[in-house]
C-alpha positions, 0 to 999 in steps of 0.5 A, spaced: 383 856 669 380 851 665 373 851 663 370 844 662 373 843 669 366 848 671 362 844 669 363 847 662 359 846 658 354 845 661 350 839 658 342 840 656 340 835 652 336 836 646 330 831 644 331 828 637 338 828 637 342 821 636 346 819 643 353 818 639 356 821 634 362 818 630 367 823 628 371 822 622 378 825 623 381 829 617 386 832 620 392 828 618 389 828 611 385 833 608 389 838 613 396 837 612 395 836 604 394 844 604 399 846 608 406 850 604 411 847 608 411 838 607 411 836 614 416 830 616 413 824 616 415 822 623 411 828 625 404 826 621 405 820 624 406 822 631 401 826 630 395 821 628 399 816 634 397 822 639 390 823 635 389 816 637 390 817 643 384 822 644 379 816 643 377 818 636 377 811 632 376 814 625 382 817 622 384 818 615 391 817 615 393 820 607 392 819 601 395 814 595 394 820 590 401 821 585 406 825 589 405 830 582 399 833 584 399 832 591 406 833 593 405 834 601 403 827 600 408 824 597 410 820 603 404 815 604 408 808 603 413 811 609 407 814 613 401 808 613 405 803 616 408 808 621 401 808 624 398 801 621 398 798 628 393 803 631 387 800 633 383 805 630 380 805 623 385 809 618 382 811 612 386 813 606 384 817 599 386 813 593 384 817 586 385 810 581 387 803 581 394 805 581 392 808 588 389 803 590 394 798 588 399 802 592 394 802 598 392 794 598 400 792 597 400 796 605 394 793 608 389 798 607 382 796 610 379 802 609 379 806 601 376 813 599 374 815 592 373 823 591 368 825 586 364 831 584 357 834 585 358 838 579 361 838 571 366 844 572 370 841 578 371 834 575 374 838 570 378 842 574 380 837 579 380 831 575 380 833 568 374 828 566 367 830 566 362 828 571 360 822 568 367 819 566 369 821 573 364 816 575 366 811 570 374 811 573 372 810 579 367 804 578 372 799 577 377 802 583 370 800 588 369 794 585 376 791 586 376 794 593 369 791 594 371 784 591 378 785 597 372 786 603 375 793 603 370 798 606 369 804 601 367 811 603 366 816 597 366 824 597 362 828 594 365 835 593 361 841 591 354 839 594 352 846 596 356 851 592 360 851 586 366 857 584 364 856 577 358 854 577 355 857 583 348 853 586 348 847 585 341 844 584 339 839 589 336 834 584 344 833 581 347 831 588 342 826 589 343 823 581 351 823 584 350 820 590 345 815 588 351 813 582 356 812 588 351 808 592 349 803 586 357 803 584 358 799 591 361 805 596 359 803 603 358 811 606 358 818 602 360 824 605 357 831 603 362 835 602 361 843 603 366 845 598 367 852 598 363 853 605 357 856 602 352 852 605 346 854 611 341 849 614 336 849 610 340 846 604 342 841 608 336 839 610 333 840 603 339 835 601 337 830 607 330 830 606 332 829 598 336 824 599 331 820 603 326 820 599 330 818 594 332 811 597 340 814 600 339 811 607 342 816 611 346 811 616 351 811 610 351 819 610 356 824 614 358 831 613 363 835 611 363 842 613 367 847 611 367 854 617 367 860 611 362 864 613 361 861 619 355 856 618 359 849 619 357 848 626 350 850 624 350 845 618 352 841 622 347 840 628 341 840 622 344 835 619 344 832 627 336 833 627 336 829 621 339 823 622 346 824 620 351 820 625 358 821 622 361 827 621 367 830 618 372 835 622 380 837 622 384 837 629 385 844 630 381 846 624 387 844 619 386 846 612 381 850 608 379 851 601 383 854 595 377 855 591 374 861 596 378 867 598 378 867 606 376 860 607 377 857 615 378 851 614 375 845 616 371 844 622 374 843 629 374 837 631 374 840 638 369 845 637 365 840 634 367 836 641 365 842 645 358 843 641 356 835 642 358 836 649 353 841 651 348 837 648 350 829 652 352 827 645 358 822 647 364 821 642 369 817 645 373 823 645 378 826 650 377 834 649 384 836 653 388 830 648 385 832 643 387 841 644 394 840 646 394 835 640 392 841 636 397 845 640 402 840 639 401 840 631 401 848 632 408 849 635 409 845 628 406 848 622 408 856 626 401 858 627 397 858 633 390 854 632 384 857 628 380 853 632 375 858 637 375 851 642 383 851 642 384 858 643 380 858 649 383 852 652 390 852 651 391 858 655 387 856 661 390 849 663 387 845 656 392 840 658 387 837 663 384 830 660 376 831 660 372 825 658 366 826 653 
């Protein structure tokens, strides 16, 4: 028996929340790039194509980041043009101007830049301290300004550091408004390690408000390690947040913080917004047995509650949100 086929969830709006959410797809990207095994390119590109196919019009394809590092990715210039004809936004990652040099010769149209909330991760991510950081991504910005490239910047680490522990609220606005002055279009606050609880975030909003971030340009980015994603998420709703960060089938997790989950679900994400009459365009059944497809793939089943729940119960059946 599959449940959405009941009405399920039922819808019961709740006053003050937007009417629409977008949903940036990281699934191919930040999922992917953490799995042990590379997984073929004709494989990540079916699976974007099928993503695609669920309505969702925002989906990071890859990153343009040294095969050293990333290796999972290192098949970026055989997968973008693989899916460049897709009508949807594809964002891709590019961590230096050679990064975005490769990403522009391929015809991007939409670049990320990933930076710190915190000194000790720009260390250990980048090698640079938080201000020279900055200062690399400057001139990657104004190049893909200067192309009509729209530029998303992450900012990782905005609740909690693995070193550093809290991180205090005032160093986050400082970073962002850094990254907004530098050119990037829209930020996403990353909750890195998974660590933070709804007044956090909203104390963040709020700070960032009055600080001049206009939160339009905001999403969220939510990590499920101690299951707080999904209410981090709705209080970020309540605050005015439209766009938000989720991993297809919750793909990916987060090597700094033992028994990390992973990213959000898109499809529980999906159900949530569901429940409360926020449309997102997206297909709940596509999307599980897409997430159920890429299972079969990996060799695992789903860590995503929703697809579970619906994967045994016909989640084949297309649903419209």
């Amino acid at each position: 028996m599959n449940t959405p086929d009941l009405g399920l969830p039922m819808t019961v709006p709740d006053e003050g929340l937007p009417a629409r959410v977008r949903i940036h797809e990281v699934g191919a990207r930040d999922g992917l790039q953490n799995e042990k095994a590379i997984v073929p390119a004709a494989v990540k590109a079916e699976f974007v194509r099928r993503l695609a196919g669920t309505g969702l019009t925002t989906i990071e394809a890859t990153s343009f980041v040294h095969p050293k590092w990333v290796p999972q990715l290192a098949d970026a210039e055989e997968l973008f043009p693989a899916v460049a004809d897709l009508p949807v936004d594809l964002p891709v990652l590019v961590p230096n101007e050679r990064g975005l040099d490769r990403a522009l010769a391929l015809g991007a149209r939409r670049v990320a830049v990933f930076a710190s909330a915190t000194e000790s991760f720009a260390k250990a991510n980048l090698n640079r301290t938080l201000d020279e950081a900055l200062a690399m991504f400057a001139p990657v910005v104004a190049r893909a300004k200067a192309a009509d490239v729209h530029v998303r910047g992450y900012l990782s680490m905005c609740f909690g550091d693995p070193w550093e522990g809290a991180v205090p609220v005032p160093q986050v606005v400082r970073v962002c408004r850094a990254l907004r002055d530098m050119g990037c279009d829209e930020l996403s606050l990353g909750d890195t390690i998974g660590v933070a609880t709804p007044g956090h975030v909203g104390a963040l909003l709020d700070a960032l408000t009055e600080a001049g971030v206009p939160v339009d340009t905001l999403g969220v980015h939510f990590h499920d390690t101690y299951g707080q994603a999904l209410s981090n998420t709705l209080t970020a709703l309540r605050h005015g947040v439209t766009t938000v960060d989720a991993s297809a089938g919750g793909l990916g997790g987060c090597p700094y913080a033992k028994s990390a989950t992973g990213n959000l679900a898109t499809e529980d994400l999906v159900w949530m917004l569901r429940g409360l009459g926020i449309d997102t365009g997206v297909d709940l059944g596509r999307l599980v047995a897409t997430s159920v497809w890429m299972a079969a793939h990996l060799g695992r089943p789903s860590p995503s509650r929703t697809v579970r729940a619906l994967a045994g119960s016909g989640a084949d059946s297309h649903q419209e949100q």
